[in-house]
C-alpha positions in Angstrom: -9.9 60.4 -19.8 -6.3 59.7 -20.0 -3.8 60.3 -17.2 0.2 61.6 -17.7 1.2 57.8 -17.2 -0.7 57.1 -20.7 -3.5 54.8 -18.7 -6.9 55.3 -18.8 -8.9 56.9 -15.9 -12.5 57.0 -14.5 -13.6 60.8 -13.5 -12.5 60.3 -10.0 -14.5 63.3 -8.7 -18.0 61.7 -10.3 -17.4 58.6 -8.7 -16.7 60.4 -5.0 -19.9 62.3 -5.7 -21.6 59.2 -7.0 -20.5 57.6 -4.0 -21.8 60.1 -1.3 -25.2 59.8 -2.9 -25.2 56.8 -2.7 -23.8 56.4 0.7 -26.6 59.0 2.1 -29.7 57.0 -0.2 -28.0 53.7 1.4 -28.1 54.3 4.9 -32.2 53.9 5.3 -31.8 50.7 4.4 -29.2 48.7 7.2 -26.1 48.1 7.7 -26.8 44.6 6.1 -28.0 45.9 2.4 -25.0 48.8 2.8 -22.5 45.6 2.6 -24.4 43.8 -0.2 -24.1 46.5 -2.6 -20.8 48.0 -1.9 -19.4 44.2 -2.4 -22.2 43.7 -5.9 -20.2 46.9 -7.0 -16.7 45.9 -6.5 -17.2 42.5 -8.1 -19.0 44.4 -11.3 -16.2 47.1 -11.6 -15.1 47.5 -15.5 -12.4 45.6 -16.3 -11.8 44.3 -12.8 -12.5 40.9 -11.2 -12.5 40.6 -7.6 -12.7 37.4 -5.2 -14.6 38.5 -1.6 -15.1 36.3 1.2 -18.6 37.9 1.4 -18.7 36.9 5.2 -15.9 39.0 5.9 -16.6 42.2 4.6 -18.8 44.4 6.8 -20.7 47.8 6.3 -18.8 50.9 7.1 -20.1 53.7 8.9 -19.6 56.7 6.6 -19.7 60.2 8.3 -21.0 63.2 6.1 -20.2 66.0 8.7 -17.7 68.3 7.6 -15.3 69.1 10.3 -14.0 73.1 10.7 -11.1 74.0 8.8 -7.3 74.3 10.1 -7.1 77.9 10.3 -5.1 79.1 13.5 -2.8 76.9 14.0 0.7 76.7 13.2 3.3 74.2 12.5 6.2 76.1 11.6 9.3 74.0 10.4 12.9 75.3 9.9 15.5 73.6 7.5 18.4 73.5 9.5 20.6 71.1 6.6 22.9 73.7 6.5 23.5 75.1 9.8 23.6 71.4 11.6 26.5 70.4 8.8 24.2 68.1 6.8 26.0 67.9 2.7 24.8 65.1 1.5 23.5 65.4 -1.6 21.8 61.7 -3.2 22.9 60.7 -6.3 19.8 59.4 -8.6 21.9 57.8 -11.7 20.2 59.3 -14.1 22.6 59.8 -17.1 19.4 60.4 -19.9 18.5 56.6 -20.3 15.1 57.6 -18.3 15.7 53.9 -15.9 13.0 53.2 -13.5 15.0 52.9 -10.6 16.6 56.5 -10.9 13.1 58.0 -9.5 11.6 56.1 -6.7 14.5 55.8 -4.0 15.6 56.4 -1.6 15.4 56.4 2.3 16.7 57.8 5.5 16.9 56.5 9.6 17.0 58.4 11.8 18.8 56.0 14.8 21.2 56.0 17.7 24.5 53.9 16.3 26.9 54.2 19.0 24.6 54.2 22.2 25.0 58.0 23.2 21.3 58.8 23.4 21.5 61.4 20.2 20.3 60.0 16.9 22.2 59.8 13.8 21.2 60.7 10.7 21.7 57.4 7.9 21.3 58.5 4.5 20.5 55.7 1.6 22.5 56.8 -2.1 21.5 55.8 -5.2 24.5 55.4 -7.8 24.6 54.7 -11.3 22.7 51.5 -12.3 25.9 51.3 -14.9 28.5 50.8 -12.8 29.4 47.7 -10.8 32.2 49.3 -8.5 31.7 48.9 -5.0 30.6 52.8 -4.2 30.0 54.8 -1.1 26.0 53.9 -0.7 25.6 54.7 3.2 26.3 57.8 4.3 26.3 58.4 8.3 26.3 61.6 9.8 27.0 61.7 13.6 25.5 63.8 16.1 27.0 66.2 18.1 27.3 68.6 20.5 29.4 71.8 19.1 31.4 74.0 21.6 28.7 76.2 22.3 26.2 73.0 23.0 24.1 73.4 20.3 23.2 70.5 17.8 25.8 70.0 15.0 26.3 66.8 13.0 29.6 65.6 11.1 29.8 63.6 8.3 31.5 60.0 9.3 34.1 59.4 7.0 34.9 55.7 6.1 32.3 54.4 8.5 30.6 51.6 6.4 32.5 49.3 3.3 32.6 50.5 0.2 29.5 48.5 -1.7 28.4 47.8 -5.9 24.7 48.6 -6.6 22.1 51.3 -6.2 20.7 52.3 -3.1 17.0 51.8 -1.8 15.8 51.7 1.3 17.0 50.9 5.5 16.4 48.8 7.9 17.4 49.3 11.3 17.8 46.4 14.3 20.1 44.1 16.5 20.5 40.7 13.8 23.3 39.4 15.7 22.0 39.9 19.3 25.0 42.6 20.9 23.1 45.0 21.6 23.8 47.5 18.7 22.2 48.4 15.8 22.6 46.8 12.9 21.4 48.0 9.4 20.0 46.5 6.2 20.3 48.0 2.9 17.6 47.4 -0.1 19.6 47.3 -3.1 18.6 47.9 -7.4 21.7 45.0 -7.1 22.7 42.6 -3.9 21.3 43.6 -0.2 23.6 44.2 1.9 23.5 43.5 6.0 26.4 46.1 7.7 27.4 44.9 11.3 27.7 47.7 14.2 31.0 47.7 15.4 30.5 51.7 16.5 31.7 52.6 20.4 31.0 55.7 21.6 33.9 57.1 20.2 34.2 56.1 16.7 30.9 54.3 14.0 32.1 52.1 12.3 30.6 49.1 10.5 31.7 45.8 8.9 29.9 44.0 6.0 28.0 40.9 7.3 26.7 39.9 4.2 28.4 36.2 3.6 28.6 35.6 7.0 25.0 35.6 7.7 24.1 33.8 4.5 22.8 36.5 2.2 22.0 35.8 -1.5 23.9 37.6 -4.0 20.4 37.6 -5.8 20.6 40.8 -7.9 16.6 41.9 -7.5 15.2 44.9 -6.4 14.3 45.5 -2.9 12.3 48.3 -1.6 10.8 48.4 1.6 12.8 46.2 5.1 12.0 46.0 8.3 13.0 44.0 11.6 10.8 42.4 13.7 10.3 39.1 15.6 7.7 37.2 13.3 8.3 33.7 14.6 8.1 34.3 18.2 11.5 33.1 18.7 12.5 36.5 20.5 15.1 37.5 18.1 14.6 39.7 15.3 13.8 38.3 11.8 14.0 40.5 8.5 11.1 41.3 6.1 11.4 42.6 2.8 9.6 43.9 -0.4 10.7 43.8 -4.1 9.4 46.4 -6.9 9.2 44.6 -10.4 11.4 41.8 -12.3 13.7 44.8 -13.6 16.6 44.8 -15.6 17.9 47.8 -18.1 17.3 45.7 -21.2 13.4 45.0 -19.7 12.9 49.1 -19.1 13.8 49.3 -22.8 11.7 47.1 -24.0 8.7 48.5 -22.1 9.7 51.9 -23.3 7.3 54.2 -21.8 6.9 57.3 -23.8 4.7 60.5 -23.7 3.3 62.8 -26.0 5.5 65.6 -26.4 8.3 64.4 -24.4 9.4 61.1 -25.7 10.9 58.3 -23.4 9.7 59.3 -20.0 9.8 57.5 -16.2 6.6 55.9 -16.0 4.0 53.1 -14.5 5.6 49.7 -13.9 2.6 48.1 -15.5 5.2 46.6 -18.3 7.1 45.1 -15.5 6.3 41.5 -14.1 5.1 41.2 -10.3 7.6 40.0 -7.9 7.6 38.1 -4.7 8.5 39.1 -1.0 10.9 37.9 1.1 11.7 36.5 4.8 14.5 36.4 6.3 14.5 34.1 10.0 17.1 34.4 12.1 18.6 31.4 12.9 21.2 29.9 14.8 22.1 26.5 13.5 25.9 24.8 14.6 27.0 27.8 16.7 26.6 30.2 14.1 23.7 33.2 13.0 22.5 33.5 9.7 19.6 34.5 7.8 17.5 31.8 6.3 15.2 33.1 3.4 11.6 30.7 3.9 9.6 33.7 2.3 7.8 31.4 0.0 7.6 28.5 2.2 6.0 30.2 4.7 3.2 31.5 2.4 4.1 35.3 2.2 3.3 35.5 -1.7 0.2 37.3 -3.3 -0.5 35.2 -6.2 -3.1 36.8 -8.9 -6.5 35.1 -8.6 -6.6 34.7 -12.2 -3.4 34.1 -13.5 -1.7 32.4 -10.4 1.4 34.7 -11.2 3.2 37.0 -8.6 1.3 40.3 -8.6 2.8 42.5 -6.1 4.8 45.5 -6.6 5.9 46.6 -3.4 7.0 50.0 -2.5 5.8 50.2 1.2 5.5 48.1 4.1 3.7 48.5 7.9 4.2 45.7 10.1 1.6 45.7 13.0 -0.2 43.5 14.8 -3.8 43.3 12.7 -5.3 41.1 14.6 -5.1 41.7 18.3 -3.4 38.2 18.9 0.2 38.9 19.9 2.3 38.6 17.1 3.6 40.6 13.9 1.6 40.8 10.6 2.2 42.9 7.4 0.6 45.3 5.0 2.4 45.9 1.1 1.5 49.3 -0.2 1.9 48.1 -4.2 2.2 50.2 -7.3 -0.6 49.7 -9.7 -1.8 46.3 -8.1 -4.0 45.1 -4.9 -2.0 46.0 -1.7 -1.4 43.1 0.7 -2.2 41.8 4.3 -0.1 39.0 5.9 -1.6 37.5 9.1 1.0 36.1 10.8 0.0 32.7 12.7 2.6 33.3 15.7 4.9 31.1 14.4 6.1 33.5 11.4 4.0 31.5 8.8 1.3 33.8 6.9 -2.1 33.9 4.8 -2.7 36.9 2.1 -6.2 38.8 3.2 -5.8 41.7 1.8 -9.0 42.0 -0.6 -10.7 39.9 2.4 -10.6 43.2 4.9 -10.6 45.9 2.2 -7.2 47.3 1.5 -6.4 46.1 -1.7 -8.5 48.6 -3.3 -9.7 52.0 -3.1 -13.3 53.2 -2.4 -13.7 53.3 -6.2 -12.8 49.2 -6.1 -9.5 50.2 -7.9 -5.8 49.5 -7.4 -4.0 52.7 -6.8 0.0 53.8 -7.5 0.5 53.2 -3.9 4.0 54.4 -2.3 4.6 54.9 1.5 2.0 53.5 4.0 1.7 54.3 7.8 -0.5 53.2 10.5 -1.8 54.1 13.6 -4.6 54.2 16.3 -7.0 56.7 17.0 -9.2 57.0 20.3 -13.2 56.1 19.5 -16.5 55.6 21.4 -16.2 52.4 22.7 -12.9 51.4 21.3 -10.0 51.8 19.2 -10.0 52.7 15.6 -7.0 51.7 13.4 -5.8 53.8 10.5 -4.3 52.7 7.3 -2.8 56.2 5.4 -1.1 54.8 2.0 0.5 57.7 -0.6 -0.5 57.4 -4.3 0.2 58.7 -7.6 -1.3 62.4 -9.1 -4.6 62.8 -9.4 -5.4 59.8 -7.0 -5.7 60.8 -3.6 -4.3 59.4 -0.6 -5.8 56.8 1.1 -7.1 56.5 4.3 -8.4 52.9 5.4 -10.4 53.5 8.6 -11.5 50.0 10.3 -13.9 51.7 13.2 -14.5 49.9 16.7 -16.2 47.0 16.3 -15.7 46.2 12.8 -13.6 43.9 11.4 -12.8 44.8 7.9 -11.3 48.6 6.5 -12.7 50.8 4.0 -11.3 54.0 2.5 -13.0 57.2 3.9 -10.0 59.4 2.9 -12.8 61.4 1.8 -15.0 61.6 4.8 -12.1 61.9 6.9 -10.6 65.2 5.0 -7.9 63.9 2.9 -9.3 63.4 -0.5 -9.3 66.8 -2.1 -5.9 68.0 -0.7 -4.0 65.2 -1.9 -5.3 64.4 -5.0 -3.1 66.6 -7.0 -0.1 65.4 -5.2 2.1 62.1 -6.0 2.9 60.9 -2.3 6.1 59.0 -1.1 6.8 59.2 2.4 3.6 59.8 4.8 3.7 59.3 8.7 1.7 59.7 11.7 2.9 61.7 14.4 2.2 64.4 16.7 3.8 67.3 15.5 2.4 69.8 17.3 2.1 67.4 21.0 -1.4 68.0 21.5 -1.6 64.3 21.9 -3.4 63.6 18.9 -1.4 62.2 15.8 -1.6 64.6 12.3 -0.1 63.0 8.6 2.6 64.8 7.1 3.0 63.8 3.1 6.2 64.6 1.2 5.5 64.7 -2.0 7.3 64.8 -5.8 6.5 63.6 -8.9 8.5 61.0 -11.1 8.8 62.8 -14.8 10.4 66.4 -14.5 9.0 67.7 -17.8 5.2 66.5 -16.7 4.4 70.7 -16.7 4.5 70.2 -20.6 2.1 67.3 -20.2 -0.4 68.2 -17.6 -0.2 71.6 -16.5 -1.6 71.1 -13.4 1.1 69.2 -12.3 4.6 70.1 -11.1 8.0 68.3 -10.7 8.8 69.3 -7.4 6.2 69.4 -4.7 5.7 71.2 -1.1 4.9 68.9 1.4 1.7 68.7 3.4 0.3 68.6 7.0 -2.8 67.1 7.9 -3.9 68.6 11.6 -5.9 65.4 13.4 -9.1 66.6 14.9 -10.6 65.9 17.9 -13.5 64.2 18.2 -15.4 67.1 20.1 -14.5 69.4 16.6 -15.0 67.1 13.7 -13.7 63.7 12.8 -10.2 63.0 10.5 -7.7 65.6 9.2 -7.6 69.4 8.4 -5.2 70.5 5.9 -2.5 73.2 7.5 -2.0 76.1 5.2 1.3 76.0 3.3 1.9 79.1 4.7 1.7 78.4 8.0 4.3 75.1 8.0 7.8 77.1 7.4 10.3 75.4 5.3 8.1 72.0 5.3 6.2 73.9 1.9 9.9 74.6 0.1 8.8 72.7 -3.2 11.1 69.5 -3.3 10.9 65.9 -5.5 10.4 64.3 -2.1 10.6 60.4 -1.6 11.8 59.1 2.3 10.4 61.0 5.1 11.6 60.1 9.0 10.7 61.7 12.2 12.9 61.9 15.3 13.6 64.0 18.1 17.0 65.4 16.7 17.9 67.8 19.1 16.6 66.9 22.5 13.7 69.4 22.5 11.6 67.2 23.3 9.3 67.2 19.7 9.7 65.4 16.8 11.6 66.6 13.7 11.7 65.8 10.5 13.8 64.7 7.3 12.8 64.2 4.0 14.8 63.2 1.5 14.7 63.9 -2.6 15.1 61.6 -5.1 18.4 63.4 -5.9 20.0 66.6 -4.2 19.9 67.6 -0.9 17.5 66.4 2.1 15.4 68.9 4.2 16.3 68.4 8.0 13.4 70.2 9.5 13.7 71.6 13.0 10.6 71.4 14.7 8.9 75.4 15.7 5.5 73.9 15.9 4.6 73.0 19.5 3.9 75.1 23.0 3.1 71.8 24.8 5.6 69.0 26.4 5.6 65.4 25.7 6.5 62.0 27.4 9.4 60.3 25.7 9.9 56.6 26.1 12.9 54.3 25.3 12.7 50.7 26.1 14.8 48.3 27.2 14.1 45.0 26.1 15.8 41.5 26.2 19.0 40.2 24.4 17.7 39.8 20.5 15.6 42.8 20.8 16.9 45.3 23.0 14.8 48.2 21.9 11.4 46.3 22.1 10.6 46.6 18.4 6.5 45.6 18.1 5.4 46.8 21.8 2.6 48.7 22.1 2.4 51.4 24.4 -0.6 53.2 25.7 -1.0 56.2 27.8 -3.5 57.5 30.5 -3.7 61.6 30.7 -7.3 61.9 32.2 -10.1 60.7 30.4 -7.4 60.1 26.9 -5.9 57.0 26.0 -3.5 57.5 23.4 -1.4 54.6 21.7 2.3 54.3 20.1 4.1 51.8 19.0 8.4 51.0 18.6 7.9 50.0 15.0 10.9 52.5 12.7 9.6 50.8 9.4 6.8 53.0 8.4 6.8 55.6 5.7 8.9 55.3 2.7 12.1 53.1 2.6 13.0 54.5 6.0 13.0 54.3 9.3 11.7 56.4 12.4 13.5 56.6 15.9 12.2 53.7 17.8 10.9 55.8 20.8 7.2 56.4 21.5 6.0 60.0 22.1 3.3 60.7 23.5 2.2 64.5 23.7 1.1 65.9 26.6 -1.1 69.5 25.3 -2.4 71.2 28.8 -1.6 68.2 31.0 1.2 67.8 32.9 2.1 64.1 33.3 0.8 60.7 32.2 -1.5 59.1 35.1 -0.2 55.5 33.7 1.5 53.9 31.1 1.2 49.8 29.6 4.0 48.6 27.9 3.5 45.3 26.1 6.4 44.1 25.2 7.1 41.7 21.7 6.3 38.8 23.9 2.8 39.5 25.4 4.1 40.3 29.0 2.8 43.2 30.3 4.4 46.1 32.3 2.2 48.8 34.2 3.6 52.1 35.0 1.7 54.2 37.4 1.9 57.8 37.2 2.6 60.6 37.5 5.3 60.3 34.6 6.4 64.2 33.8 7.8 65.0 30.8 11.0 64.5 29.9 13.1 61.5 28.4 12.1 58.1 30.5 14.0 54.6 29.6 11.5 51.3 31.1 13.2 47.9 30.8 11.8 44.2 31.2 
């Protein structure tokens, strides 16, 4: 069968069935003929060849039990765009040409810029890819206090340099070691870097561009994030780039479909591209940013053709490996995904078919977006979550790698995800604990690319609620329940979703959301959901990264250890507020708290620690 992008398709629903039986007729036989023959069927996939380091892979443990069904619980969301003063309305540039880039951006942070303790909203525009005058592609709303102390945000007029290109995505950290936040924009044109010049009286920012050495490469970026990769204790800039794009390529390729003509569609007609890092560097007295992306062996070369393959969309930096330092997973569109290991000294190896995310439990590349990680709580350790968005009629997926176990496999099934997203097309995704019961649910936004694909596939629909996925304790199933629509507020208004963010935007405690579309206005989503109180943390780190970005924090509440991280990339182009929250449900205080910071040191924090808003430094 044919999908709306024109490709052919295997009956995804056969092969999870196919697999199931399999899995249950498997499991007599041992964990060590479970790994031969999921690895024998990966390399003989149709169409596909795959190159395993057989030693690596190991067998999963695959879960049957259903767990019970979300249906008491509400998480009930209120779009408060209007009332808080939020206009902005993104620009996609479509004027009819159907152009790739006009459908996949583009982001939002959610970040404090002048140092007041309430979080700004930072809004990424898009622009038409046409037109080279400079344009107004950042778009900062302050936040406020009105008279009567409720929240209120104003729109910052003049606040960052006018600047040429189409918008993408944010990145959000100190580059020049103040103390401020800096931002870096992900262009369809030249990145820019925007110096923090904001007091807490006035934001305002400067372009930084030439002065810290940035090419006036005209590429496409997508996904950026900060982070210290070469253990230098400054913060060094990581990138993804989409395709090799340019509007006389998109007309060649000329994606069409039945009944509709030239549509938005797969960037299988597009060449692979390579991503980029960015060291900070100090070199005669003066800081710029060095790009040693290739030199330092963050490519993913195709086995067969030695060519660049990725397409990068999404991007999670984490620490994989346990051994201190920051390495990297690319959520690509129609290719393998991606996994850096970072040596400590910011120079990297590509693993990602080695551990298992570079394909799906079917052994196939997926139209992967947004990507988010986290840890989850299991009998005798830790397991680590990999959620990635894809296109229609694929469903998310969820790469579980369980206690023990070195390697991931996708048990977005097992764990309660595949049916629920399959007929969505997911951006932005995130963990977090919406409802601060201290575990962490996924939220999806969701939207699909072609806004006449009702004509095509009737199934489908241009704009799409988003969903919440309820985590589930241990004691009542394993994975995620889907919330009902109905119960989730203004979070189900149908809406061509793309960037998704969390942050506590007004103080209360709980984490709100926005989500942005591709073009019109954002959802800001107050936060109804929660009876409980939560733990909020803010660090204070070190000169070159003041806000700790890469420590991992874990909490103590009784017998529950629960982990977060200071990492704003995640999701989709955007970035989250670098605080970790950690939901309290009935207790009433964390017994203890272990920060360790960038560096490896370790603080301990002994309890109790009540809720509220709590700020630990080095």
């Amino acid at each position: 069968m044919t999908d709306e992008r024109g490709e052919q398709q295997p009956d995804r629903d056969a092969i999870i069935g196919v697999v199931f039986r399999r899995s249950i007729w498997i499991g007599g036989l041992g964990a060590a003929a479970i790994g031969g023959i999921l690895l024998t069927r990966s390399l003989l996939a149709p169409g596909s060849s795959r190159t395993v380091d057989e030693s690596i892979v190991e067998a999963p443990r695959i879960d049957l039990e259903p767990a019970p069904e979300v249906t008491d619980v509400a998480m009930a969301f209120t779009d408060m765009a209007d009332a808080w003063g939020v206009d902005f309305e993104r620009d996609d540039g479509a004027r009819g040409e159907k152009l790739l880039p006009e459908t996949v951006g583009g982001g939002v942070a959610i970040v404090d810029l002048n140092g007041d303790g309430r979080p700004e909203l930072v809004f990424i525009d898009g622009g038409d890819l046409a037109d080279t005058t400079p344009g107004e592609r950042v778009v900062i709303y302050a936040n406020r206090l009105d008279a009567s102390g409720e929240t209120t945000f104003d729109r910052v007029e003049d606040a960052v340099p006018l600047i040429p290109g189409h918008g993408m995505g944010i990145a959000a950290g100190d580059v020049d070691g103040d103390r401020d936040v800096d931002l870096y924009i992900s262009m369809v044109g030249r990145d820019r870097l925007l110096l923090n010049e904001s007091n807490n009286d006035q934001i305002r920012f400067r372009d930084g561009s030439d002065e810290f050495g940035l090419s006036d490469d005209e590429s496409w970026s997508t996904a950026v994030g900060f982070g210290d990769f070469d253990g230098d204790s400054d913060l060094d800039l990581v990138g993804l780039r989409y395709v090799d794009w340019s509007p006389d390529i998109d007309a060649a390729v000329d994606f069409r479909l039945d009944g509709i003509g030239r549509a938005y569609g797969p960037p299988t007609g597009f060449a692979g591209t390579r991503p980029f890092l960015l060291l900070n560097d100090m070199t005669e007295g003066r800081r710029r940013l060095v790009e040693v992306g290739g030199e330092r062996g963050l490519t993913q070369l195709n086995p067969e053709t030695d060519s660049d393959e990725g397409k990068g969309l999404g991007l999670a930096i984490i620490d994989l490996d346990d051994d201190g330092d920051l390495d990297l997973i690319g959520a690509n569109d129609t290719t393998p995904n991606a996994v850096w290991f970072n040596d400590g000294t910011g120079n990297f190896e590509e693993r990602g078919r080695r551990v298992g995310v570079a394909f799906d439990r079917s052994g196939s590349a997926t139209g992967a977006m947004g990507i988010d990680v986290a840890n989850r709580a299991a009998r005798g350790g830790v397991d680590l979550l990999v959620a990635i968005g894809n296109f229609a009629n694929e469903p998310s997926s969820l790469f579980v790698r369980r206690a023990g176990e070195s390697a991931f496999f996708d048990d977005a099934a097992g764990e309660g995800l595949s049916g629920p997203s399959r007929r969505s097309l997911t951006f932005g995704l995130l963990f977090t604990d919406l409802d601060l019961d201290g575990i962490e649910d996924l939220v999806q936004a969701n939207g699909h690319l072609e806004e006449e694909i009702q004509r095509v596939q009737s199934s489908q629909r241009y704009r799409q609620a988003a969903q919440v996925f309820r985590g589930i304790t241990s004691a009542e199933g394993v994975g995620f329940r889907e919330v009902p629509a109905d119960a989730t507020g203004d979070l189900a208004r149908p809406v061509v979703g793309r960037g998704l963010a969390s942050g506590d935007l007004d103080l209360d405690g709980d984490l709100d959301l926005v989500i942005t579309q591709v073009a019109g206005p954002p959802l800001v989503l107050r936060n109804d959901a929660s009876g409980f109180e939560s733990v909020q943390v803010r660090l204070d780190g070190p000169d070159g990264n003041p806000r700790g970005i890469g420590a991992v924090l874990t909490a103590t509440v009784g017998d529950r250890r629960m982990i977060r991280r200071i990492m704003p990339t995640r999701s989709y182009l955007s970035q989250v507020e670098p605080v970790a929250v950690f939901g309290l449900g009935n207790a009433k205080a964390i017994d203890r708290l272990e920060i360790r910071w960038p560096d490896g040191e370790i603080t301990s924090v002994e309890g109790p620690i009540e809720s509220g808003r709590h700020r630990f430094a080095r």
